[in-house]
C-alpha angles and dihedrals in degrees: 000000000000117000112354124226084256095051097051089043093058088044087062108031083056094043092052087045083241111156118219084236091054096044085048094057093044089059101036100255141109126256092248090066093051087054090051096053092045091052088046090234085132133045104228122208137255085244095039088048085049087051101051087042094056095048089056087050079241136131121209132211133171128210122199092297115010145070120218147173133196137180118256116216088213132040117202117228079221112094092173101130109198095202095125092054088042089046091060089042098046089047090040082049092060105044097249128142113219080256098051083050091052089041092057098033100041084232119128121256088237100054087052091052095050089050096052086043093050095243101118136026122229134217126243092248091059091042090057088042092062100032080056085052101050084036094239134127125230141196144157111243092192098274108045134012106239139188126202124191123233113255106236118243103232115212121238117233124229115238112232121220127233137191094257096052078070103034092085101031 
């Protein structure tokens, strides 16, 4: 794996001069548990990643590899992520069952359909799990939670020659 959700989160808590002190007061929770995401000793959730995104006035994203984060110029009064609703999407869009999806991913069936019913939120680990599965990237802009699928790289075939491509030149 490139750059990890803690890393990314230092690089820009450090970029913004935002004390862990100060980031942990901002989300309800104590230093100590900043420290801990950063250091990636705790896998931190969809909604707990939101929340510390939202307080740096950020949005995330990872790509295949990476983890990110960039600054929004506006911030939406709405905080109604849709992830439950784009999970399902992103997995119908590929042509997975919720069991192919487990299958792939080592994650049980159960826990996939509780995410897609927003029942249970799920960490980043398992998000990136399954994004690495339906090949898509995701990512929360400050108002939804969204994935978008890789575009596949179609191959070019060669064009075979033949005796009569030369026969009129």
């Amino acid at each position: 794996m490139g750059i990890t959700f803690g890393e990314a989160l230092q690089e820009i808590r450090e970029i913004k001069g935002c004390s862990r002190t100060d980031l942990a007061r901002q989300i309800e929770i104590r230093a100590e548990g900043i420290k801990k995401y950063e250091d990636e000793q705790v896998n931190i959730t969809v909604k707990k990643a939101v929340e510390v995104a939202n307080a740096l006035k950020c949005g995330f994203g990872w790509d295949k590899k990476d983890f990110f984060f960039y600054p929004l110029w506006e911030m939406s009064n709405q905080q109604e992520s849709n992830f439950a609703d784009n999970l399902r999407d992103a997995r119908v869009m590929r042509g997975y069952s919720q069991k192919a999806l487990s299958e792939k991913t080592g994650i049980n069936v159960s826990t996939i359909s509780k995410y897609e019913m927003g029942k249970t939120i799920p960490t980043i680990k398992n998000v990136t799990k399954i994004a690495e599965s339906l090949k898509c990237t995701f990512g929360w802009n400050g108002n939804e939670f969204w994935f978008s699928q890789h575009k596949s790289k179609k191959k070019k075939r060669k064009k075979e020659i033949g005796i009569y491509d030369y026969w009129f030149d």
